[in-house]
C-alpha positions in Angstrom: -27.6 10.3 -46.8 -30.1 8.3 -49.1 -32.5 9.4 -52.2 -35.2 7.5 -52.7 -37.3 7.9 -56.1 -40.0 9.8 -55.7 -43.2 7.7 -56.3 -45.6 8.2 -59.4 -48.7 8.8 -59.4 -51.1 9.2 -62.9 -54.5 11.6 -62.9 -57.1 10.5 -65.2 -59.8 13.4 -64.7 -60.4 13.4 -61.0 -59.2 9.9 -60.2 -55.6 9.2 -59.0 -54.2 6.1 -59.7 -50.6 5.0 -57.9 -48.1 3.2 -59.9 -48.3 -0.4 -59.7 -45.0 -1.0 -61.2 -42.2 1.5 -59.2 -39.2 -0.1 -60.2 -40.2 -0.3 -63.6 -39.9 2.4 -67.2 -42.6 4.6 -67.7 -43.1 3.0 -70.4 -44.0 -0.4 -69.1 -46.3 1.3 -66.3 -48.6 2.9 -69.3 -48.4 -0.4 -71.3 -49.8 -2.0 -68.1 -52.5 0.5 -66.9 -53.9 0.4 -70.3 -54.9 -3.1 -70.1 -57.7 -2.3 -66.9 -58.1 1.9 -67.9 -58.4 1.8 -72.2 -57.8 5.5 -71.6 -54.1 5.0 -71.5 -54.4 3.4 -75.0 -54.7 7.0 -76.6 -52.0 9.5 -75.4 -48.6 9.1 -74.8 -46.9 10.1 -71.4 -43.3 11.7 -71.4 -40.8 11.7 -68.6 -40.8 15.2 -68.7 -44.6 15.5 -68.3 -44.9 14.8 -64.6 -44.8 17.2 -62.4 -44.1 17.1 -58.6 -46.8 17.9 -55.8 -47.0 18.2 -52.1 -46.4 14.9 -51.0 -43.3 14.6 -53.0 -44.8 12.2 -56.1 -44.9 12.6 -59.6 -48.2 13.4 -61.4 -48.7 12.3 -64.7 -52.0 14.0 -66.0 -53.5 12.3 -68.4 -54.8 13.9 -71.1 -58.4 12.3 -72.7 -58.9 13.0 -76.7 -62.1 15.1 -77.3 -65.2 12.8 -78.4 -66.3 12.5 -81.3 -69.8 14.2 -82.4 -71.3 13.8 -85.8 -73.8 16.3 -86.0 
């Protein structure tokens, strides 16, 4: 019998974006999406924060900060 790891997968609002980097730490994956999606830049992902679906992958919802009104 073989295990294969599930794939990742990270939701920024409606958009899905698959894991470019599957062999490689959650860590390294954010550090990379945040150079192309700045979003990335301002929350911090957790193993434990993904969450399986349907297919079988591992969504990481990513959480935007609130913007900032003067007023």
């Amino acid at each position: 019998m073989q295990f294969s790891a599930a794939n990742r997968v990270f939701k920024m609002g409606a958009t899905l974006i698959p894991d470019p980097m599957p062999t490689a730490s959650l860590d390294e994956v954010v550090r990379t999406l945040s150079r192309q999606f700045p979003a990335f830049r301002h929350t911090k992902l957790y193993e434990e924060d993904g969450r399986a679906n349907e297919r079988g992958e591992i969504v990481y919802d990513l959480i935007l900060p609130e913007p900032k009104v003067k007023g």
